[in-house]
N, C-alpha and C positions, 0 to 999 in steps of 0.2 A: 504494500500500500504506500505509493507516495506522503511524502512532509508536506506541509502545506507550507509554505516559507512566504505568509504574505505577513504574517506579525513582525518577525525581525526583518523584513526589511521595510517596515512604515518606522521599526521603533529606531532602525540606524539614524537616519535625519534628525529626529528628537535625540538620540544620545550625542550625535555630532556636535548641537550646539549649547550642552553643557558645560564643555571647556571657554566655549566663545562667549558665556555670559556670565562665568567665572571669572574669564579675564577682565569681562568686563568690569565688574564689582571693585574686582584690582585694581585697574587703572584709574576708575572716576573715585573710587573709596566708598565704602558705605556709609561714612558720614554724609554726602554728598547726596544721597538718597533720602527724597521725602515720603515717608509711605503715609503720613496725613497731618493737614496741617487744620488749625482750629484758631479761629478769632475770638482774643480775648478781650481787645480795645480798641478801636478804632475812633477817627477824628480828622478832619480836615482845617487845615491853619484859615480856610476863608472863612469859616464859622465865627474864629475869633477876630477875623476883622483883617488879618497877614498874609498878605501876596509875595510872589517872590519874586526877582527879573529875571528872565532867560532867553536871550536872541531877541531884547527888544519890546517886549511884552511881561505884564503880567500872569503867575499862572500862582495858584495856590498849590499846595503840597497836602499829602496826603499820611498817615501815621497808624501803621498796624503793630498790637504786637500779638504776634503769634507762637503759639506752642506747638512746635514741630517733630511729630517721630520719626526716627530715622532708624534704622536695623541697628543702632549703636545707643540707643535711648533718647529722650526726650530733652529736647531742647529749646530753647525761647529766644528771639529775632525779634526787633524792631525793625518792620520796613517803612522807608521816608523815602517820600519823592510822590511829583507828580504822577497818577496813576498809580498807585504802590503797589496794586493786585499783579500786575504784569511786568512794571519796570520800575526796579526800588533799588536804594541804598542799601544795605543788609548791615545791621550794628546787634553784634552778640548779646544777650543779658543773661552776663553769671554774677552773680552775688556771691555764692558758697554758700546761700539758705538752701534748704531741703524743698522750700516748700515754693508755691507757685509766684513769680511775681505780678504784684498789683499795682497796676497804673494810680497815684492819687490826683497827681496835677500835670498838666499839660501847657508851657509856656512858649507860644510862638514869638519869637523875635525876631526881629530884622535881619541881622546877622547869624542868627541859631535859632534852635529850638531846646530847652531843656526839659526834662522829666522827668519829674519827684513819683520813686515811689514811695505805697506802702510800707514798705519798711525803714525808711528813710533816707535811702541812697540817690544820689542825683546824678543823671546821664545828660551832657550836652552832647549837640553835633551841632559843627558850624552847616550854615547853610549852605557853603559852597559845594558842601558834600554832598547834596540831595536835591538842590531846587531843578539844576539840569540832566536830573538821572533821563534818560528816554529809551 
């Protein structure tokens, strides 16, 4: 009675490209990997009255921060810039607390933005960093 050899050879192609997305992992790193990102704060500097110049124009800035999994564990990003959803500045937030951080204040300025948390730590970024993100 003949093998029927149509299993191993659909399953060779799928074995093939487990080295290739292996490598992959390697190369881009799995920090590098979002596997879900969740909005914890978000705000726009027009709200508060703060435009920023870029090529001539006015545009407002935008300020998420997000709690990001990644295959290496959970981590927290403020994204700042025009559009933040799609094209943002990226500014780390580790403290060394355990526990989640909380946005309390949000100060748009001319030149920066700072931001008081919760715990009472304060993050500035100058604005040069963020108002011409695109």
């Amino acid at each position: 009675m003949p093998r029927n050899r149509t299993f191993p050879a659909a399953l060779a192609p799928l074995l093939a490209l487990v080295p290739l997305v292996a490598f992959a992992v390697v190369l881009l790193g799995p920090s590098s990997i979002a596997l879900r990102e969740d909005v914890l704060h978000e705000e726009t500097s027009a709200a508060a009255g703060v435009t920023y110049e870029h090529g001539g124009a006015q545009h407002s800035s935008d300020l998420r921060l997000l709690r990001i999994l990644r295959p290496t564990g959970v981590e927290h990003e403020l994204h700042l810039g025009p559009g933040a959803e799609s094209s943002y500045y990226p500014v780390s937030v580790e403290f060394g607390s355990s526990g989640e951080p909380r946005i309390r204040e949000v100060r748009w300025l001319p030149d920066r933005v700072a931001v008081r948390f919760a715990s009472g730590e304060l993050l500035e970024v100058p604005a040069e960093n963020f108002r011409s993100v695109r």
